[in-house]
N, C-alpha and C positions, 0 to 999 in steps of 0.2 A: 504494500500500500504506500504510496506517495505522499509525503509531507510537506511541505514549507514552513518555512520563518516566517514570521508577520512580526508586527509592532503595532500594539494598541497605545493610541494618548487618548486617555481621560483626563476632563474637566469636572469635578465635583465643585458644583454650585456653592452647597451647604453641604460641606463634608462633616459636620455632625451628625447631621439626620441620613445620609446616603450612604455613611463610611461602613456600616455594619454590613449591607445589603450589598454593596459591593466587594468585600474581604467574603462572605459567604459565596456567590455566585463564580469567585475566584476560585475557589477552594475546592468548587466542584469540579475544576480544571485540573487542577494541581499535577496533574502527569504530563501536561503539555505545555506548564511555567516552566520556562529560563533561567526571568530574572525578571527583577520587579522595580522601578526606583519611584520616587515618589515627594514631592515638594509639597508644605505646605505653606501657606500664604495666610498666615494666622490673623495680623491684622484687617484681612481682609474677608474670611471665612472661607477662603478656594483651598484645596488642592489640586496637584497638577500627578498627574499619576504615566508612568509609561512602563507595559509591560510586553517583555519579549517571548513569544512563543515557537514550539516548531512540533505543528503538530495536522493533521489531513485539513481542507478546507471546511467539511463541517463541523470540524470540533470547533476550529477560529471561529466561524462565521455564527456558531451555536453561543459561541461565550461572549461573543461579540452582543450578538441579541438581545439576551439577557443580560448586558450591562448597561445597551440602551434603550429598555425598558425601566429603569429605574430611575424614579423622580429625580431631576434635577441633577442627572449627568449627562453628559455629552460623552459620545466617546466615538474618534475616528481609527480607521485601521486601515495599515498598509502591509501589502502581502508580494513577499520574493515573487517571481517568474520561474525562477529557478525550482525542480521538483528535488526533493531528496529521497532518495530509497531509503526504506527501515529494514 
């Protein structure tokens, strides 16, 4: 089965109220996380989140989904060309 790399950026609007619901939704992934890093913007109430995957297009495109579904995130995603064998 064929893989790729992708890179999600998420925007947490209100990362008080979003940040749980996102670290869950993450977690269900957790075999096709990388690496995670993640900026908060305190006086402001953002976080800025980018996380690196390499995993078949609908696990991406599945975790992708379900992150933007969650109130008051953005989250966009870019995906290699490149296929990797597993």
């Amino acid at each position: 089965m064929s893989k790729r790399v992708a890179v999600l950026g998420i925007v947490l609007e209100n990362a008080e109220e979003s940040q749980a619901a996102l670290n869950s939704a993450v977690a269900e992934f957790k075999g096709i996380v990388r690496g995670r890093m993640g900026v908060p913007f305190d006086s402001e109430g953002i976080s800025v989140i980018s996380i690196i995957l390499c995993g078949t297009l609908d696990e991406i495109n599945s975790l992708t989904g379900k992150i933007g579904n969650i109130r008051g995130v953005t989250v966009k995603t870019s995906i290699s060309k490149k296929e990797i064998e597993s």
